[in-house]
TORVO-646532 format. One line per field, with one value per residue (C-alpha): x, y, z; residue in one letter; residue number from 1. Coordinates in nm, 2 decimals. Layout:
! TORVO-646532
px: c(X | ...)
py: c(Y | ...)
pz: c(Z | ...)
type: c(A | ...)
seq: c(NUM | ...)
! end
This chain:
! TORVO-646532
px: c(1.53 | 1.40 | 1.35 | 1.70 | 1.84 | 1.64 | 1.75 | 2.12 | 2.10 | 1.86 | 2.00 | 1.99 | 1.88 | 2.01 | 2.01 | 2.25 | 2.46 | 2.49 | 2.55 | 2.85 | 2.99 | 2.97 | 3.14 | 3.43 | 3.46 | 3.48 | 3.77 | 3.94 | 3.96 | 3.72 | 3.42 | 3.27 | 3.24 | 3.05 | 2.83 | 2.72 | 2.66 | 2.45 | 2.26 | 2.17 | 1.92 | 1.56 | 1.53 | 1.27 | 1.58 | 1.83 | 1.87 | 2.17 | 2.06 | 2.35 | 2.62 | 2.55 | 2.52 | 2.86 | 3.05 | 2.92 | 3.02 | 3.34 | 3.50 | 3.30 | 3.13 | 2.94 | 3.00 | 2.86 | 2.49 | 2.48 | 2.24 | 2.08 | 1.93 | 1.57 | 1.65 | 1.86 | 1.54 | 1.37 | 1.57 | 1.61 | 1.46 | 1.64 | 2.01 | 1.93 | 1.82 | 2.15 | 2.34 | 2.25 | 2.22 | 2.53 | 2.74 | 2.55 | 2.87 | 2.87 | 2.47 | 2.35 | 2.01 | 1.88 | 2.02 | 1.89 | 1.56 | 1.54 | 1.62 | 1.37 | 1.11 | 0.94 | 0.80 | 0.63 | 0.59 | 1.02 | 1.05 | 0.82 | 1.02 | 1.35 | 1.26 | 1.12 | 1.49 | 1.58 | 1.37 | 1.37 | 1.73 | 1.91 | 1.73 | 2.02 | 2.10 | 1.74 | 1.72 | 1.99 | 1.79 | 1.87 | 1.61 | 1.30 | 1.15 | 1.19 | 0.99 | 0.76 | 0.67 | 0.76 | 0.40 | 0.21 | 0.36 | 0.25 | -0.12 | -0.20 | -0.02 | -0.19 | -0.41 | 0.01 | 0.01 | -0.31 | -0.34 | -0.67 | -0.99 | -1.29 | -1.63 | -1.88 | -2.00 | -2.29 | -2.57 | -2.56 | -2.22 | -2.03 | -1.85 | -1.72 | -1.57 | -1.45 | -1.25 | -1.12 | -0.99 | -0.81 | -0.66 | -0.49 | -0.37 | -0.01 | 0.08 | 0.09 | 0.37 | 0.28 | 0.15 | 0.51 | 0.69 | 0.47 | 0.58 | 0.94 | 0.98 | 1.01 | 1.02 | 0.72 | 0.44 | 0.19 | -0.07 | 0.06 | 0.05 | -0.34 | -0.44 | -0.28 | -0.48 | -0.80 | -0.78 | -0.76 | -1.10 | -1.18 | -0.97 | -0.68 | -0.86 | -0.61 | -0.34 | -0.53 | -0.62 | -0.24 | -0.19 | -0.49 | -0.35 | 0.04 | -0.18 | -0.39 | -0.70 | -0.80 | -1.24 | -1.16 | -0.97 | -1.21 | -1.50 | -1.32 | -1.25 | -1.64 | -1.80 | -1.56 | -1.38 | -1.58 | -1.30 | -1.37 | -1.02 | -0.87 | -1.13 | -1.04 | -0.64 | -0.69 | -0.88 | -0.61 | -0.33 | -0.42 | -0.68 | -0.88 | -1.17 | -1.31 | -1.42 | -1.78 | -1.82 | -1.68 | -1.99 | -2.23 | -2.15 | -2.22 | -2.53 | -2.67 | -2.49 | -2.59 | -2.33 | -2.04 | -2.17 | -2.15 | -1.79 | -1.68 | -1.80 | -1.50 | -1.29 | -1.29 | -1.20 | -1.55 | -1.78 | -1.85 | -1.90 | -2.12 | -2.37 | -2.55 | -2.63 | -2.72 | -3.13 | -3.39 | -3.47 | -3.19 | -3.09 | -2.72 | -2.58 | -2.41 | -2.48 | -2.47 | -2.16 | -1.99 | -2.13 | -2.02 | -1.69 | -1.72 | -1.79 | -1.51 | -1.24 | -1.41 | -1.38 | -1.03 | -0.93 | -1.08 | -0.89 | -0.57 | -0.63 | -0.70 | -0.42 | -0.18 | -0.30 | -0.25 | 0.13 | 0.14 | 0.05 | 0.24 | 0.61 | 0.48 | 0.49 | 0.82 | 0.97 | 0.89 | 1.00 | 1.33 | 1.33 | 1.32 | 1.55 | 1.80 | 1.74 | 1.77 | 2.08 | 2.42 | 2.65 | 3.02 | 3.28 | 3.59 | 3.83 | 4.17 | 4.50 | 4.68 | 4.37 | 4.55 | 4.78 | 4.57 | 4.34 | 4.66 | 4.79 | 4.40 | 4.34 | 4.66 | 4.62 | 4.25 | 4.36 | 4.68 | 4.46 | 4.17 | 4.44 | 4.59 | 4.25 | 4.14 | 4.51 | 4.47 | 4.10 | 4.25 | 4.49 | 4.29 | 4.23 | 3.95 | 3.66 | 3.47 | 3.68 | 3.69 | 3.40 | 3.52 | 3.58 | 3.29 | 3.07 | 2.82 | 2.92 | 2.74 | 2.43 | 2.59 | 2.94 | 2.83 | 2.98 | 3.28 | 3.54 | 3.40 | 3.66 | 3.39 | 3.19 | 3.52 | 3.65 | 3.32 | 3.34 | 3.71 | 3.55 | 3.24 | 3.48 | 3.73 | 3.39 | 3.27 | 3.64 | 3.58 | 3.24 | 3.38 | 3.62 | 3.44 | 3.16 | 3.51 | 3.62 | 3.27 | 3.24 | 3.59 | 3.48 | 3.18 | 3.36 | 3.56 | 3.27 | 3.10 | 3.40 | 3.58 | 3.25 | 3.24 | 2.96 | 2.73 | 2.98)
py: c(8.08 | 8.12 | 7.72 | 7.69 | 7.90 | 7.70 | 7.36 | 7.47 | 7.63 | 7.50 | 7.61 | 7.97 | 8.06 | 8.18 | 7.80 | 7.70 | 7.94 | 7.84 | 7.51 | 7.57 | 7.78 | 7.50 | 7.25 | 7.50 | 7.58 | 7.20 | 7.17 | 7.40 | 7.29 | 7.44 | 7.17 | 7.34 | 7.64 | 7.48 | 7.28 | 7.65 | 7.75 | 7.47 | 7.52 | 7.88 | 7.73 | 7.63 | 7.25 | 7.26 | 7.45 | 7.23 | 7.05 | 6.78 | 6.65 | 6.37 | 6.65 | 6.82 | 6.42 | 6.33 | 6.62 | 6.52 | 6.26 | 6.25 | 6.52 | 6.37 | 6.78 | 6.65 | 6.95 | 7.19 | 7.02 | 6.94 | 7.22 | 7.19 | 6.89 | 6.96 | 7.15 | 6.83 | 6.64 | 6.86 | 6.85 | 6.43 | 6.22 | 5.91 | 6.03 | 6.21 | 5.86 | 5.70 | 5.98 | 5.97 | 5.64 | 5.56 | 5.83 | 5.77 | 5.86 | 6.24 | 6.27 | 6.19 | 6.03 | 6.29 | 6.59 | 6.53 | 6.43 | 6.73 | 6.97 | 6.80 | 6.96 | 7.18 | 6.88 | 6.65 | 6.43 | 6.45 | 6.37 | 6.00 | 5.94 | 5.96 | 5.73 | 5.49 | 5.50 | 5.41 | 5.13 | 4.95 | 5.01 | 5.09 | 4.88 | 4.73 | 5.14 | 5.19 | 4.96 | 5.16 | 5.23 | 5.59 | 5.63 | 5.53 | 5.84 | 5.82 | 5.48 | 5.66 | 5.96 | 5.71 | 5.59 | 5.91 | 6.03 | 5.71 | 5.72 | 6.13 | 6.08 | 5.75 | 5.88 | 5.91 | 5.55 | 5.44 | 5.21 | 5.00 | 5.18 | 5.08 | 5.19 | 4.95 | 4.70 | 4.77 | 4.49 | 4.44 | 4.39 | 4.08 | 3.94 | 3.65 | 3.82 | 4.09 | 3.77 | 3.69 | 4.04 | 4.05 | 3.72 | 3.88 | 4.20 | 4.28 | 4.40 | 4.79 | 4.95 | 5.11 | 4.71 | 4.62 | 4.87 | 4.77 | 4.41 | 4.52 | 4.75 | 4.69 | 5.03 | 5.18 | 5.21 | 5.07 | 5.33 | 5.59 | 5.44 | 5.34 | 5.67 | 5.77 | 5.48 | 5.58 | 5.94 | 5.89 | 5.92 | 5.66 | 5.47 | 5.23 | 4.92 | 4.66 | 4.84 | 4.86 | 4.45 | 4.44 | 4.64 | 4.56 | 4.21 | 4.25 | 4.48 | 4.18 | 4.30 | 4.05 | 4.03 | 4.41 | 4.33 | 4.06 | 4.27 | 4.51 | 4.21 | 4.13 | 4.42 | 4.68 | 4.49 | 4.16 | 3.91 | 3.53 | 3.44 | 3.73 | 3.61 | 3.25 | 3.35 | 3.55 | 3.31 | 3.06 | 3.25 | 3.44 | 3.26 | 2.97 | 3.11 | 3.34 | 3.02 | 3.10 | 3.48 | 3.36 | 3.16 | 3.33 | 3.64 | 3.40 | 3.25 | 3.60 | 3.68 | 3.43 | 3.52 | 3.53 | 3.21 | 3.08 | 3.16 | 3.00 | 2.70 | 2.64 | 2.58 | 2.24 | 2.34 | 2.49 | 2.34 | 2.02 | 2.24 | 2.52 | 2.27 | 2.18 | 2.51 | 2.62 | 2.73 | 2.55 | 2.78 | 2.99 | 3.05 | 3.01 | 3.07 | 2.77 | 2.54 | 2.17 | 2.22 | 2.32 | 2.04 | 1.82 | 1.96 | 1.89 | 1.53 | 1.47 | 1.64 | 1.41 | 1.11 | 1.18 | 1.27 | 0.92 | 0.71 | 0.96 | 0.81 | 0.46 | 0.42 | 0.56 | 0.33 | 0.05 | 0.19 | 0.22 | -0.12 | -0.27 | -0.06 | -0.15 | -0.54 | -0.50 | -0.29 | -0.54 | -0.85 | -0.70 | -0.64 | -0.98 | -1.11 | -0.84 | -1.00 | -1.38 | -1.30 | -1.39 | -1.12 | -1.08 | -0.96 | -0.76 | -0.85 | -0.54 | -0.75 | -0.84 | -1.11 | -1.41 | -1.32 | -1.21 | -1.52 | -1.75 | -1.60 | -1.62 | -1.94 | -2.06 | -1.90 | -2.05 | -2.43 | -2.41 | -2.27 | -2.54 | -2.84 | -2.70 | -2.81 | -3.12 | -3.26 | -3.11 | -3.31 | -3.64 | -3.56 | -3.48 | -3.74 | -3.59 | -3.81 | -3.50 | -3.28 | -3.59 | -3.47 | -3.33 | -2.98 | -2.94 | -3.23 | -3.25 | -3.49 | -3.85 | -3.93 | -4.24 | -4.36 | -4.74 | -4.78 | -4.56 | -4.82 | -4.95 | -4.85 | -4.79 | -4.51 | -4.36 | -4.33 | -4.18 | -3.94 | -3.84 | -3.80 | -3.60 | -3.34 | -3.33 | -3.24 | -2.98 | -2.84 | -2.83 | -2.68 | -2.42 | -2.29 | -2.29 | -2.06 | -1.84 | -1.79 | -1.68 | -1.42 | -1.31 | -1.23 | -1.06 | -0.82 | -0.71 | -0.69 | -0.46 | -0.19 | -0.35 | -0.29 | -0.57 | -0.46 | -0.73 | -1.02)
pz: c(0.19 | 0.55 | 0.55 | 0.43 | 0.72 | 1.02 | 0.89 | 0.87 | 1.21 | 1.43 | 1.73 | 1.72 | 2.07 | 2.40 | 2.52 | 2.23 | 2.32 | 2.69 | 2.56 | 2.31 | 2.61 | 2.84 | 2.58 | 2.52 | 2.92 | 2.96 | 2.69 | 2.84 | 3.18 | 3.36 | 3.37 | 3.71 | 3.58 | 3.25 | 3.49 | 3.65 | 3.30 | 3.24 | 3.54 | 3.44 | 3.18 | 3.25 | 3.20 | 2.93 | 2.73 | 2.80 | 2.51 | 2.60 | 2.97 | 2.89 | 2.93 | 3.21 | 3.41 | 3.21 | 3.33 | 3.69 | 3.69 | 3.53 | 3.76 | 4.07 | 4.07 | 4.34 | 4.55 | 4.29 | 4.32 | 4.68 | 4.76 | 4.36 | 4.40 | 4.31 | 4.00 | 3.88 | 3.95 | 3.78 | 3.46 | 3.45 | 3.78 | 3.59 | 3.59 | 3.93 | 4.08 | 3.95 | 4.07 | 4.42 | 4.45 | 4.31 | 4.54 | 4.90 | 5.06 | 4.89 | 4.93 | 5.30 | 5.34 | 5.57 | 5.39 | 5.05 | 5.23 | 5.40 | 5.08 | 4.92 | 5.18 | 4.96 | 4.72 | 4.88 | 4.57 | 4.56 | 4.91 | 4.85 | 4.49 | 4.68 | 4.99 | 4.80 | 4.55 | 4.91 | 4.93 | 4.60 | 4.50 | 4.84 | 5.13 | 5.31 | 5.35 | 5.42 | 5.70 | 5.90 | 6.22 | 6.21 | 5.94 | 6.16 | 6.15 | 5.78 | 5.77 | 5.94 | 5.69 | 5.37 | 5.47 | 5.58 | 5.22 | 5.05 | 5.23 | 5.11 | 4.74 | 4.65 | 4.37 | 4.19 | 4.21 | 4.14 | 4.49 | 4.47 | 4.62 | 4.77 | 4.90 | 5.08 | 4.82 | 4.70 | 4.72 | 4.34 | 4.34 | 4.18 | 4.47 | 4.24 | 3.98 | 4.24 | 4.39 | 4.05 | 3.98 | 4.36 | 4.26 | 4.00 | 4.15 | 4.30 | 4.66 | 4.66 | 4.65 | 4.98 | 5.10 | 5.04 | 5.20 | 5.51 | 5.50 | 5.46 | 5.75 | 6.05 | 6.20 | 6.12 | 6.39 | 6.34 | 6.52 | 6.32 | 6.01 | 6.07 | 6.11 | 5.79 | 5.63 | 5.80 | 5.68 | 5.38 | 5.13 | 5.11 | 5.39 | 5.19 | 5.29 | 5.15 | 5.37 | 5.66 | 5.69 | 5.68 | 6.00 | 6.17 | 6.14 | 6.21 | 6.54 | 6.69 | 6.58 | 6.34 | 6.38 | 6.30 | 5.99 | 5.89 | 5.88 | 5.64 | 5.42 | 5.45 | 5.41 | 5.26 | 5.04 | 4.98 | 4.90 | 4.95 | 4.90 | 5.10 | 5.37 | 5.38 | 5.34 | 5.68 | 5.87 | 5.84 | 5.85 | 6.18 | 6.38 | 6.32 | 6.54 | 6.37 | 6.10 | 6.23 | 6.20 | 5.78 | 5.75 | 5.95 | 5.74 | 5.40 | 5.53 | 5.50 | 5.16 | 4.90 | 4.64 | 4.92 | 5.03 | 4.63 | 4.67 | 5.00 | 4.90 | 4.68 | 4.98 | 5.13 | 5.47 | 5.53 | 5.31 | 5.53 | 5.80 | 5.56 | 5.37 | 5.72 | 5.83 | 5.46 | 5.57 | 5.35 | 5.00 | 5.01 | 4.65 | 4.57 | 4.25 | 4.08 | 4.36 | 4.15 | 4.04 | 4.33 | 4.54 | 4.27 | 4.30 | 4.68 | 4.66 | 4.43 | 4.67 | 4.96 | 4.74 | 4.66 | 5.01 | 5.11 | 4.88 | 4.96 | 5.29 | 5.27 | 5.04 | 5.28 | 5.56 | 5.30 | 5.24 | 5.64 | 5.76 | 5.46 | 5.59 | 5.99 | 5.91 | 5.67 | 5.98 | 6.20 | 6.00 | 5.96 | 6.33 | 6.40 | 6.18 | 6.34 | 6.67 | 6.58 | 6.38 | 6.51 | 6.62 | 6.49 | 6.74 | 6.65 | 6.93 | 6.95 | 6.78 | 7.13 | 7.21 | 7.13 | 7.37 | 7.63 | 7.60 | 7.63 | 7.94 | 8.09 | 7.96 | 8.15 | 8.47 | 8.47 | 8.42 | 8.64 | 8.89 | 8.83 | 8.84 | 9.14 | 9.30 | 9.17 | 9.29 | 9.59 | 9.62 | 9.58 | 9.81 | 10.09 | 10.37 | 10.49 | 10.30 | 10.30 | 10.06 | 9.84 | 9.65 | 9.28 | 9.23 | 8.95 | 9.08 | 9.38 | 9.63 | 9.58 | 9.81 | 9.94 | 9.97 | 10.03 | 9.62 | 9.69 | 9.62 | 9.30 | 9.03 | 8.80 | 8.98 | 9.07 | 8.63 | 8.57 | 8.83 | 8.68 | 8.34 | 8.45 | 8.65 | 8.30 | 8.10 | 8.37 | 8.39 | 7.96 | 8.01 | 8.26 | 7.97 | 7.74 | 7.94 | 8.05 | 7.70 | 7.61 | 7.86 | 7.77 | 7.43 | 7.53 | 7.73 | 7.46 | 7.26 | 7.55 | 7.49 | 7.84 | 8.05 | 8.23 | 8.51 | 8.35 | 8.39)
type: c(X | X | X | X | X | X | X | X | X | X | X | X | X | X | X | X | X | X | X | X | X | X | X | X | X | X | X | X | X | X | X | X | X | X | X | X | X | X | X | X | X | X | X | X | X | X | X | X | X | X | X | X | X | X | X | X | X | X | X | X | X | X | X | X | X | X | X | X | X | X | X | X | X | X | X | X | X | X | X | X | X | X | X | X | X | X | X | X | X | X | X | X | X | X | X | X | X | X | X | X | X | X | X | X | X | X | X | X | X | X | X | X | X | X | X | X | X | X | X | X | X | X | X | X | X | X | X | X | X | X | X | X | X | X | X | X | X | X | X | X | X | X | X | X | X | X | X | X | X | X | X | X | X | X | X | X | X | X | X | X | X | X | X | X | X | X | X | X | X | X | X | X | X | X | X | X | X | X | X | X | X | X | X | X | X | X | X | X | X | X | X | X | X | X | X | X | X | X | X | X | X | X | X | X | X | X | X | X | X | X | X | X | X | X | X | X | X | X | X | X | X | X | X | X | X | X | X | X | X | X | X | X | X | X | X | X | X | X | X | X | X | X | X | X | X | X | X | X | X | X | X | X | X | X | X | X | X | X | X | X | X | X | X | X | X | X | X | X | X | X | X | X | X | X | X | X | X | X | X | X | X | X | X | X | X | X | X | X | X | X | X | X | X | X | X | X | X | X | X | X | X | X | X | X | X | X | X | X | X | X | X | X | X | X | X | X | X | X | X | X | X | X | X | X | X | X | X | X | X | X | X | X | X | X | X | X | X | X | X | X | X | X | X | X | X | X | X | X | X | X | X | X | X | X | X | X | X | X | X | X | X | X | X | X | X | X | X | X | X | X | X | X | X | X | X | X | X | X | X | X | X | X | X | X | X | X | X | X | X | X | X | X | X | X | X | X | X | X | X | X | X | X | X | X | X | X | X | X | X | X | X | X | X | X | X | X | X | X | X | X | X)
seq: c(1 | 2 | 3 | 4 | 5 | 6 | 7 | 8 | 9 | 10 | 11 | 12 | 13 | 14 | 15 | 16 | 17 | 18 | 19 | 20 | 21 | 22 | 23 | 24 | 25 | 26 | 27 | 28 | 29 | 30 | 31 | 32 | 33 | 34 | 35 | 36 | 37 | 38 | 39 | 40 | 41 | 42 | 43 | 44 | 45 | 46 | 47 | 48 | 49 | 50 | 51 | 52 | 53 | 54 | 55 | 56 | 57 | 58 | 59 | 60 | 61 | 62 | 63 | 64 | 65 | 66 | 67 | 68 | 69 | 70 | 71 | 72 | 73 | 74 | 75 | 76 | 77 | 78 | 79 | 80 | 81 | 82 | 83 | 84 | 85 | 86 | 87 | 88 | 89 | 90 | 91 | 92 | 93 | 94 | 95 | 96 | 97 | 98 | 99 | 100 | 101 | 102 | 103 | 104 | 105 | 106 | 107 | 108 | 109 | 110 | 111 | 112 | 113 | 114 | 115 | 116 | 117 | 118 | 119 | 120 | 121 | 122 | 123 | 124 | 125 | 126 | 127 | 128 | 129 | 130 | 131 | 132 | 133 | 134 | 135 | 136 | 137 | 138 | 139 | 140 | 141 | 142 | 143 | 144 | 145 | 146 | 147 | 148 | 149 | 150 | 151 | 152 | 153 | 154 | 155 | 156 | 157 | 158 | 159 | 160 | 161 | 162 | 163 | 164 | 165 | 166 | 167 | 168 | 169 | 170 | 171 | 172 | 173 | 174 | 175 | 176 | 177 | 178 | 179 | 180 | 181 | 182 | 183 | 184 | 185 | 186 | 187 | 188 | 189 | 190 | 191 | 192 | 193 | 194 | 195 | 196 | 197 | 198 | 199 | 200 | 201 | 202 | 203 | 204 | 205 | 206 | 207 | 208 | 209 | 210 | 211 | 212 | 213 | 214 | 215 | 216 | 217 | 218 | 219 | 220 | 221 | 222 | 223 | 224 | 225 | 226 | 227 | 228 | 229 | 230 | 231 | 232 | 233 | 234 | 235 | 236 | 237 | 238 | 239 | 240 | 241 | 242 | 243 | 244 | 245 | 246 | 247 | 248 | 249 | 250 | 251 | 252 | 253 | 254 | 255 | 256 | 257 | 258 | 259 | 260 | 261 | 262 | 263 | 264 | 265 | 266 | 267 | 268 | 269 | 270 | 271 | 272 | 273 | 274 | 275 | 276 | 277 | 278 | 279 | 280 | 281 | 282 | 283 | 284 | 285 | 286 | 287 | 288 | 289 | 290 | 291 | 292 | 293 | 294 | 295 | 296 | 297 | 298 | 299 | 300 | 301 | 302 | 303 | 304 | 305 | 306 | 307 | 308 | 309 | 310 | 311 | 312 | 313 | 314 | 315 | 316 | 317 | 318 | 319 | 320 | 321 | 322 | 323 | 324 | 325 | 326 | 327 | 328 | 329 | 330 | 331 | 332 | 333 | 334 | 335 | 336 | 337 | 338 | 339 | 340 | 341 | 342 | 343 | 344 | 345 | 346 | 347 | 348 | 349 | 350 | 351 | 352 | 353 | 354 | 355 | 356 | 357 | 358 | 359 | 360 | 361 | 362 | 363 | 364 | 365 | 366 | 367 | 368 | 369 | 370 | 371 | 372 | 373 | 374 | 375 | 376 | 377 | 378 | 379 | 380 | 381 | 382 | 383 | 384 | 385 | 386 | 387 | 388 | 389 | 390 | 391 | 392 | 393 | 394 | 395 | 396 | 397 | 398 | 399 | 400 | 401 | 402 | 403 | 404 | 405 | 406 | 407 | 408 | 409 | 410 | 411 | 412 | 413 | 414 | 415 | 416 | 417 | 418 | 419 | 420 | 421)
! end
């Protein structure tokens, strides 16, 4: 009978109680009052977590939590998240960070809500200083996320399959916020790096980087955390020079040499100052693969230069046919006209003065107007010489024109510039 009685009432306790008050209180009209009642209970008791966030939300009770943040955290961190980040206007940034003071671990959970789910809010310069502590919180609560540690390597150490496994891994959380932000300082965050045990190494390369100090990084990437392809990623992206401190490290470390000499852009320089017995593990096939990516790179090359010279010669062909092509001019629709009245003013003009030749006394001005004057006038009254001279000035006069019309057209052509006539 006992059985009976707990499966017909299971809810029997203070907590059920509360509960059916808070229902009734709600129907009723009084939902802030219910919420209070709610509120009352511990959270491990509070049986329906949806009801308490329902009647929050539904009469915007925001006012009634303001200063009860932690214990709503406390009782659901998923429907507290939503809550404040839904309603930033009703909870400020810096006074729910600041009531959140006595848990450290609350404080980090909110500011990153900030950064995943609010970061164009985040990024309000106001919240430096919070940039700021989001790391120093990060760096001293990283066992909670389970960030990626590391001692020194120790000699027996796989640096290969260590490579393999960094290949693989994401960006910290913490490693993103860093590349995000742009208001934390650098020092500051270091030191909360450094301080930790052991130091966040992954996180530290970062800032040493973003700080200058890239030898400093690179040793870290050597010798703490022994990634070839986080070595070789560094180099290039940040400076060049420090190619030969990358190999003179791996000519002392014969499985980190084994390693770098999967990447082309320091093998050729590697292989010659490889010293004579050195042992390195799976050498054959990795030179094999070297001469292979040299091989292909060659006839890459040569085939270009093929393709090259072959567009050259086609560019140039083209070129030349542009420049022994004829050119077609657009004269403006009032040309006829123009060209009549100039062609008319030229040959008026030009008639004016071979009349006026002939009629000259003077034997000097007999010459024509378009021909040089004869050597000798000893033949000057054969009738012959004097119709061929007519007939060479009517073909200069013609030639004359025609040169006219020409540069007519050409400066129409040249936009009305006619500097070059």
């Amino acid at each position: 009978d006992d059985d009976d009685d707990e499966q017909v009432f299971p809810k029997t306790t203070a907590a059920a109680i509360v509960e059916a008050q808070a229902d009734l209180l709600a129907a009723i009209g009084e939902p802030e009052t219910a919420v209070n009642k709610l509120l009352t209970l511990p959270p491990e008791l509070l049986s329906d977590v949806e009801q308490l966030f329902d009647l929050l939300e539904h009469y915007a009770l925001y006012h009634v939590v303001r200063q009860r943040l932690i214990e709503l955290a406390t009782i659901s961190k998923e429907r507290c998240a939503d809550l404040l980040m839904n309603h930033l206007d009703q909870f400020k940034v810096d006074t729910v960070y600041e009531q959140l003071a006595p848990s450290a671990e609350l404080q980090l959970w909110y500011l990153r809500l900030l950064f995943f789910r609010a970061p164009e809010h985040y990024t309000n310069p106001d919240y430096k200083r919070l940039h700021a502590r989001h790391v120093e919180l990060s760096a001293d609560l990283a066992h909670l996320e389970n960030l990626p540690r590391r001692n020194s390597l120790s000699p027996d150490e796989d640096i290969l399959a260590n490579d393999e496994t960094d290949a693989n891994d994401d960006d910290s959380e913490l490693l993103k916020f860093l590349k995000w932000s742009s208001f934390v300082p650098l020092d500051g965050a270091l030191a909360a790096l450094e301080r930790q045990t052991p130091p966040l190494y992954n996180e530290m390369v970062y800032i040493l980087g973003r700080m200058g100090e890239h030898r400093r990084a690179l040793n870290l990437l050597l010798h703490e955390l022994g990634s070839v392809k986080r070595a070789v990623n560094f180099v290039e992206q940040y400076d060049s020079a420090l190619w030969d401190d990358l190999i003179e490290y791996a000519l002392k470390n014969e499985r980190f040499l084994a390693g770098l000499l999967d990447y082309a852009d320091v093998s050729a320089k590697l292989i010659q100052k490889i010293p004579l017995g050195m042992r390195i593990p799976h050498l054959k096939p990795k030179l094999l693969k070297i001469f292979e990516e040299y091989r292909f790179q060659l006839k890459a090359y040569q085939d270009c230069a093929t393709v090259a010279k072959k567009d050259t010669l086609s560019s140039l062909h083209h070129l030349y046919a542009l420049h022994n092509r004829g050119t077609i001019c657009v004269f403006p629709s009032d040309w006829e006209e123009k060209r009549f009245e100039l062609d008319q003013s030229y040959f008026i003009d030009a008639k004016k003065k071979i009349i006026d030749s002939k009629n000259s006394n003077d034997e000097s001005n007999r010459k024509p107007y378009f021909v040089r004057s004869p050597k000798s006038e000893a033949n000057s009254n054969d009738r012959d010489n004097d119709d061929d001279g007519e007939e060479i000035k009517k073909d200069e006069l013609r030639r004359n024109c025609h040169d006219r019309l020409v540069r007519l057209k050409r400066y129409h052509q040249f936009d009305g510039s006619s500097s070059w006539l």
